[in-house]
N, C-alpha and C positions, 0 to 999 in steps of 0.2 A: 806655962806662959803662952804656949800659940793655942794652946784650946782657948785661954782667956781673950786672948784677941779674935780668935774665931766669934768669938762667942759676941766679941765687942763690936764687930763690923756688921753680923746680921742681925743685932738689935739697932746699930744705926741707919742701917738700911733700910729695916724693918719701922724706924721711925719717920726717917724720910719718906719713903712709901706714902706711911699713914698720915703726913702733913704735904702733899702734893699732888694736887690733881693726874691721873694718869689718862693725859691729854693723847687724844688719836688722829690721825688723817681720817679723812672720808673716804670713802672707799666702796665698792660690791661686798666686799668681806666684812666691812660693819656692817650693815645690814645682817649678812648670817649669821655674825655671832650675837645681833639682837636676838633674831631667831632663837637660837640656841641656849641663849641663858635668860629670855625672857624679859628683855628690857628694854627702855625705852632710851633714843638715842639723840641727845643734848648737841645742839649746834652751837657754841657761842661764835658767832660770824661779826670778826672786829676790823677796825684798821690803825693801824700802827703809825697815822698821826692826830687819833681820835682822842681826848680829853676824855671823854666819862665810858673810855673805852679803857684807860690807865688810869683810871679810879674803878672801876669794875674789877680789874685784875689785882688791886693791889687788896683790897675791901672787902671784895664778896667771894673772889677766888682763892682768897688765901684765908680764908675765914675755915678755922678746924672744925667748925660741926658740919658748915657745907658740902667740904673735899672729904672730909669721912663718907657724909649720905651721896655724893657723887659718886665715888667710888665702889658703895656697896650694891647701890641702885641703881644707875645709867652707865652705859655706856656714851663720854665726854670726848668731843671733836670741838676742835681749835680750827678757825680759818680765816687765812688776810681774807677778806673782803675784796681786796685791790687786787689782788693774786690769782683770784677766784671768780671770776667774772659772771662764769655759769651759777655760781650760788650770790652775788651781790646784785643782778638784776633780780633774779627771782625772790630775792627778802628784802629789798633796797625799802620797802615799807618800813623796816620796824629795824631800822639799825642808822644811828649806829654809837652802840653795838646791839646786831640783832641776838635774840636767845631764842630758839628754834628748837621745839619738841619734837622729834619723828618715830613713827613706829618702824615696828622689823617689815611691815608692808612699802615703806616709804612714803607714809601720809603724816600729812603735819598734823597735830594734837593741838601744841599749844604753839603760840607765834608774840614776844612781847617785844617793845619797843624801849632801849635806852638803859642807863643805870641802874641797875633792881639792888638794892641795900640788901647786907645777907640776912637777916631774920627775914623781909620778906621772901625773900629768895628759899631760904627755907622752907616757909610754908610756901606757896607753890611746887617745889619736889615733894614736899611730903603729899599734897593735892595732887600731883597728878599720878604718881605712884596709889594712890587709894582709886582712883577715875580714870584709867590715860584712855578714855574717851576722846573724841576729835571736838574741842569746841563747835565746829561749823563744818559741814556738810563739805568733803570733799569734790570739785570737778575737776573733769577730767579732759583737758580742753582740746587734746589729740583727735579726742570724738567730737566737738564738738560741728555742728552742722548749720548754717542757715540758711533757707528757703525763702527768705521773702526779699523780695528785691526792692522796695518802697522803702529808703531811707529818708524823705524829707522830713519825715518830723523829726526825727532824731538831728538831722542836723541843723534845719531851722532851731532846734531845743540848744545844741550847742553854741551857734553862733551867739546865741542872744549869753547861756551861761560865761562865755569867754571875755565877754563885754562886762559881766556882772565881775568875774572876778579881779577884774584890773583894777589899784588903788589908784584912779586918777587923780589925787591931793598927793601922793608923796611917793609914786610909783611904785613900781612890783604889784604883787596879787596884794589882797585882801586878805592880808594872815599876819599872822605874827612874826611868821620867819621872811626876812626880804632878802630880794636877791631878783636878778633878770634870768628869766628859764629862755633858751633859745630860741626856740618852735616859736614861742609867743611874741619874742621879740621879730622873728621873722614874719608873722603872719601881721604882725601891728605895723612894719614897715613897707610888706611890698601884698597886703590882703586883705587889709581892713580901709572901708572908707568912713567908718564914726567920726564923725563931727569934732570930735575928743582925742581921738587917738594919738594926734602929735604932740597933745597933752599930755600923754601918757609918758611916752615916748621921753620928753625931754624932761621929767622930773625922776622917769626910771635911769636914766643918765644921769644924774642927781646926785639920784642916791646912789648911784653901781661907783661914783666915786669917791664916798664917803668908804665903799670896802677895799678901797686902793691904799697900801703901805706908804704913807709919807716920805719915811727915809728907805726902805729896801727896793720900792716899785713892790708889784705883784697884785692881787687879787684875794684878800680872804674870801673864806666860803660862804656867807650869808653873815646877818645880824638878825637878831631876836627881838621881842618886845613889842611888834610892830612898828618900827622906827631903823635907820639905819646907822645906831648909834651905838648897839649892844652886839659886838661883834665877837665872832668866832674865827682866832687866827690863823687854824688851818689853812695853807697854802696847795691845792691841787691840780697839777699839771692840766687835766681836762678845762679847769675853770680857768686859769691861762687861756688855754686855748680860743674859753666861749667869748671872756671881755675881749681877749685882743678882736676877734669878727664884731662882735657888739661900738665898739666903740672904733675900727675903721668904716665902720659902713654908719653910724652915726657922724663921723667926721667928713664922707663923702658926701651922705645926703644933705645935711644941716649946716656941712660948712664949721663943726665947733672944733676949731683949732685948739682947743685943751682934750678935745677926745684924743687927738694923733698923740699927747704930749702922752697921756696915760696908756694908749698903746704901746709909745717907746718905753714905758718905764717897765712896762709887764717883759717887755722880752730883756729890759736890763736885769730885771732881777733871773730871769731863767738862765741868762748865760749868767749870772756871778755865782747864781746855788744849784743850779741843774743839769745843765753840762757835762755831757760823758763825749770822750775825744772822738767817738765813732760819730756825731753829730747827732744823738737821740738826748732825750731829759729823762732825770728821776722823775719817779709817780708824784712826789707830795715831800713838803716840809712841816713838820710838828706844829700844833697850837700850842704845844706846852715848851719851856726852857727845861726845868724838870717835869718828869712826865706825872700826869696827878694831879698837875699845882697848875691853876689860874695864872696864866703868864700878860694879866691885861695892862700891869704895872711896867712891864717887861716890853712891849712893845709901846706903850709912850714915849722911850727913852730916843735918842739921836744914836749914830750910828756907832761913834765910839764908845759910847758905855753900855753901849748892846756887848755890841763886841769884846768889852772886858768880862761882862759875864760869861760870856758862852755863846753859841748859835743853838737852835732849835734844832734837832734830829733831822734828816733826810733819807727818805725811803731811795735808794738808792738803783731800786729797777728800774727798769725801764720796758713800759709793757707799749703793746703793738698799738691796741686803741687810742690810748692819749700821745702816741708821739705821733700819729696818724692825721688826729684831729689836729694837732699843733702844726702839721707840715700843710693842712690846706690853710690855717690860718697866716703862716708866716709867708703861703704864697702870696694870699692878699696883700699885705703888709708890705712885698717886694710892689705890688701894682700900685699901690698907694702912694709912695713914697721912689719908686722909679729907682731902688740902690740897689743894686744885682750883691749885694752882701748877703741879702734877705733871700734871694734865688739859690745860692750856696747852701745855705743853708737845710732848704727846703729837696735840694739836691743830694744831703748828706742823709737826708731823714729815708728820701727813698730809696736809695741803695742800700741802705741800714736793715728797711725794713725790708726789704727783698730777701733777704738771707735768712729774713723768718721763714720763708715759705717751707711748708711739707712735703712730702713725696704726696701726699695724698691732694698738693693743690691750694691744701688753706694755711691760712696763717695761723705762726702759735703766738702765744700771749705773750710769753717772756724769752729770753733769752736761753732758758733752759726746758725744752719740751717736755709738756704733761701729754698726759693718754687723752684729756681732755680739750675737746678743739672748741673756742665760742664761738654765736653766733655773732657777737659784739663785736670781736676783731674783724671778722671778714667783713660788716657793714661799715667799721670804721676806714678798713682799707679800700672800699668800693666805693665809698667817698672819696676819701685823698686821690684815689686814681681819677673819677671823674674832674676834680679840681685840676689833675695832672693835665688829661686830654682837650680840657677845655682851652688852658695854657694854653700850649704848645701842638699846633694842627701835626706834625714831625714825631710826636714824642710817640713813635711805634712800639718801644717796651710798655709804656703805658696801657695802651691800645689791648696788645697782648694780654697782660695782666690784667686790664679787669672786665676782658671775653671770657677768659679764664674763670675770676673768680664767680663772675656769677653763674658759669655752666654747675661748677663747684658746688657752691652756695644750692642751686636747684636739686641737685644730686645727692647732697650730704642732709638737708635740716628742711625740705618742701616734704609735706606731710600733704593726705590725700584731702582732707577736707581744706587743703589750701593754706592750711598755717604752716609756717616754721619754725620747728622746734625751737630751743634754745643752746641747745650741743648737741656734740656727735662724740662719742664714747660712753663708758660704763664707772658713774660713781654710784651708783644704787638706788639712783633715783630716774624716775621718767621724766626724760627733755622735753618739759609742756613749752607749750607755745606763749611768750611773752607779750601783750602788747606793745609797747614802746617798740621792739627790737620789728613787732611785725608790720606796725606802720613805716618805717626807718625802710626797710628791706621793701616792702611796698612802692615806695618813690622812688627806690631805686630800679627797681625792675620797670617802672613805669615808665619811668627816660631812659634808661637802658632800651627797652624795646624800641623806642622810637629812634633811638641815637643808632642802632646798629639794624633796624627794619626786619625788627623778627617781632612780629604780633604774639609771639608765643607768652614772651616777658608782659607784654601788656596786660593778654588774658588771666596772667598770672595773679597778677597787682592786682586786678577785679576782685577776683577768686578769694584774694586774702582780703580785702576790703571786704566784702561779704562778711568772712569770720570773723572780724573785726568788730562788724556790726551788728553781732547774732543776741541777743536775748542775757544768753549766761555772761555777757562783757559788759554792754553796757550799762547792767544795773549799778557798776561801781562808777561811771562816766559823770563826771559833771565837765569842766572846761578842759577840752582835746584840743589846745590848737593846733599839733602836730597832723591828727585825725582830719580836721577842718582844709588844711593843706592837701592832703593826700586824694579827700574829698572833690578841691577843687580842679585839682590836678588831671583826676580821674576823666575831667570831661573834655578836655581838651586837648591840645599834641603842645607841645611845647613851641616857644618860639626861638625860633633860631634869628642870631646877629651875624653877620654876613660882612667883615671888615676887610678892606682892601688897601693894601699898607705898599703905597707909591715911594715913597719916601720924601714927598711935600705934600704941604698943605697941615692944618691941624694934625699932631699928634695924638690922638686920645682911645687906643689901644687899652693904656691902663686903666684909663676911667672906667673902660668898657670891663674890662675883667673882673674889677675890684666893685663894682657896683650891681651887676647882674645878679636876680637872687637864683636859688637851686634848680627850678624848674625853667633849665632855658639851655640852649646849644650855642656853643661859638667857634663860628672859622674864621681865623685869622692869618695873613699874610697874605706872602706875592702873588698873583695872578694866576699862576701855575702849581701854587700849593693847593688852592682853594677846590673844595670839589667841585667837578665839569659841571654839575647841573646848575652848578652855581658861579660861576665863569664868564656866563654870558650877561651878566647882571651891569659887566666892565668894564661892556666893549671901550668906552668912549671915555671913561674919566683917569685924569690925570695927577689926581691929588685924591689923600687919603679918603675914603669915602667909608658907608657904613647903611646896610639895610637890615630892616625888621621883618622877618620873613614867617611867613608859613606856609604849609602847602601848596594856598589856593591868593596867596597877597601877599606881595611886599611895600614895604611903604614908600615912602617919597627919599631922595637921598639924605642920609644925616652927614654933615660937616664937623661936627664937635661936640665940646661936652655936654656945652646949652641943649644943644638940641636932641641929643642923647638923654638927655635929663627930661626934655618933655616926652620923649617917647616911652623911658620907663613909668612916667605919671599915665602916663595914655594905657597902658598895658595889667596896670596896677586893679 
């Protein structure tokens, strides 16, 4: 009897086995054991509130001729996306879900985008198993170098594409998937003078509220079809984060009192679904009810027969970048609306996220340290500090922290030809240098250097604008307006506002904070907060007052919001 149970447990084992993918961490040691047995090493890089990420897994992963030839042929890694930050920038092209070929060198072969059905799936392992050839010529962008210093055509060529690609009949780009990208929305408000652009402007407002939940609040993640009709009900914290800045700084410039309303409703819904008691948010809320199933019926419904159904899944982390970007936004949001509720908040978020910090300086991703440090969290906190400092002239921990992080930042991921990598650790692959992350980190060392008077950070931001602009990058470039910014950035020092808070006369502090875009410095407060050199600006006024400064000018006194408003038109 127990041989027969012996016997009965390692054939069901033995079956199990043969009907279940033997899914791996990424790792250095995948890689040698490609090595080693000769194989090629399968990325499927998913997220766990992706739709035809949960028809992949359920379809093509559990499909027995697939997990047989996976098994027998690649070595197969599983990874959140969300969780992963170092591998979701570097594939964010073809996911989501991405499927990612690599060899035992750690070059990519093959690289697809989205749902692959399993007989195609099939053929493909069996195609690259007969070829794992690299479809396209590996770079190698650590080397990468550029010598010529003459960018104007290149970005006369972008200006004009970033114009091209705006749908000014129904806003967002000219594509099928709609949705307001930041960069763009910021260079269209405070860097474009088209003729059209408020055009743009006010019908991508339009539509960004056609992706707004009726009865929950919140933000899905785009709509399809070209139209902002075909929507995708994935809820994710970063995109929180983007509408809520999109539509208070739409509300302060234009004045459209339905933008504040849809502000409030984005942060009603993150405190009723995303809320963890330390005052950080989950990653994301599911587009599916069940996972698999088109939930579009399921969100037509009103709130109670949601609710008898069920709730959609919530990712439950809480990672550094999107509670980061959420805490500059909800500062706004306290400027906007003047309720120190919103200040608490944004208060809970930095204390929170301080206790990520490493012995090594940087921030981790999650709550549970990897070996693996991104460059994404450290840009996202080098923001939220800047947001922090800009606040509050007193907030010294601030100050600290992100001196800190970008000595950090310079010392961990600046590479010699001026890029910075994209991590700092060992998963078996080399930390190439991102665009997005390297323009991001560009602007920040750019105002970092001026904000703290070390030319070092300037030269820096140069340095990486160069790589930026080299040969092997921009042949993929069509509309940069992040690039476009950084560009314009590049030529000038920032302007610094200069507020002197008497405690009469107009109030307009808030305006001043909540309206500023990223390229700009603010000192605020009493007399004696403000830096000396900037003191004597004082002698004689007695009511709130307010200058526009640089180096070598300051402007005429400002009294209020009016005229704070024509000063940022003047500056624009």
């Amino acid at each position: 009897m127990k041989r027969f149970c012996s016997i009965l447990i390692i054939l069901i084992h033995s079956f199990s086995f043969a009907n279940a993918i033997d899914w791996q961490e990424l790792s250095a040691k995948t890689f040698e054991q490609a090595k080693k047995e000769n194989k090629i090493i399968l990325l499927n890089l998913a997220a766990n509130w992706c739709h035809w990420c949960h028809v992949m897994d359920d379809e093509t992963y559990e499909n027995n001729k697939v997990i047989s030839f996976l098994n027998q042929h690649f070595i197969s890694v599983k990874a959140d996306q969300d969780a992963n930050p170092e591998l979701s920038n570097r594939y964010k092209d073809y996911g989501w879900p991405a499927t990612i070929f690599i060899n035992a060198d750690g070059i990519d072969i093959v690289k697809r985008a989205g749902f692959i059905a399993p007989d195609n799936f099939l053929k493909l392992l069996k195609a690259i198993v007969k070829d794992p050839s690299p479809e396209e010529n590996p770079v190698d962008f650590t080397k990468v170098i550029n010598n010529n210093q003459n960018n104007n055509t290149l970005i006369s060529t972008l200006e004009n594409n970033f114009i091209n690609s705006l749908d000014f009949k129904q806003g967002g780009f000219n594509q099928a998937q709609k949705y307001i990208e930041y960069a763009t929305f910021e260079k269209a408000l405070f860097n474009s003078k088209h003729p059209n652009i408020k055009t743009w402007i006010y019908n991508s407002i339009k539509g960004a509220k056609k992706l707004s939940d009726p009865v929950w609040g919140g933000v899905y993640q785009y709509s399809t079809h070209g139209d902002w009709e075909h929507l995708h009900f994935e809820k994710l914290l970063k995109i929180q984060a983007r509408y809520l800045n999109i539509f208070l700084l739409n509300y302060q410039y234009n004045r459209d009192e339905n933008s504040l309303v849809y502000a409030q409703n984005i942060i009603k819904y993150i405190d009723e679904f995303l809320i963890h008691k330390n005052g950080l948010y989950s990653n994301a809320q599911d587009a599916d009810l069940i996972q698999g199933k088109h939930a579009a019926d399921y969100f037509k419904l009103n709130n109670i027969e949601r609710r008898k159904l069920g709730i959609p899944k919530v990712d439950q982390n809480t990672f550094t970048d999107n509670n980061a970007a959420m805490g500059t936004a909800l500062l706004r949001m306290y400027h906007v609306t003047h309720n120190k509720k919103y200040l608490n908040k944004v208060k809970n978020i930095e204390n929170a996220l301080y206790k990520r910090k490493k012995t090594s300086g940087l921030y981790a991703h999650g709550s549970e340290e990897s070996k693996i440090t991104s460059l994404r969290d450290q840009i996202a906190m080098a923001n939220f500090l800047i947001s922090l400092v800009k606040n509050d002239i007193n907030n010294s921990k601030a100050k600290q922290e992100l001196r800190s992080i970008c000595m950090q930042i310079k010392k961990n991921y600046l590479l010699e030809n001026g890029a910075f990598k994209s991590f700092s650790g060992n998963n078996g692959l080399t930390a190439q240098p991102l665009k997005e992350e390297n323009i991001s980190i560009a602007r920040i060392f750019n105002w970092y250097g001026y904000y703290s008077k070390d030319n070092n950070y300037i030269n820096i931001a140069k340095k990486t604008f160069q790589f930026l602009t080299s040969k092997a990058l921009i042949k993929d470039y069509y509309s940069e307006a992040s690039l476009l910014l950084l560009a314009y950035e590049l030529k000038q020092e920032p302007t610094q506002y200069v507020y002197l808070d008497t405690g009469k006369g107009n109030e307009f502090n808030h305006a001043l904070q909540s309206m500023l875009p990223f390229y700009s410095m603010v000192y605020s407060g009493k007399i004696h907060q403000l830096p000396k050199e900037k003191q004597e600006l004082f002698g004689s006024f007695k009511e709130n007052v307010l200058f526009s400064c640089t180096s070598t000018y300051c402007s005429t006194p400002i009294y209020s919001e009016e005229e704070l408003k024509k000063e940022l038109n003047k500056n624009k």
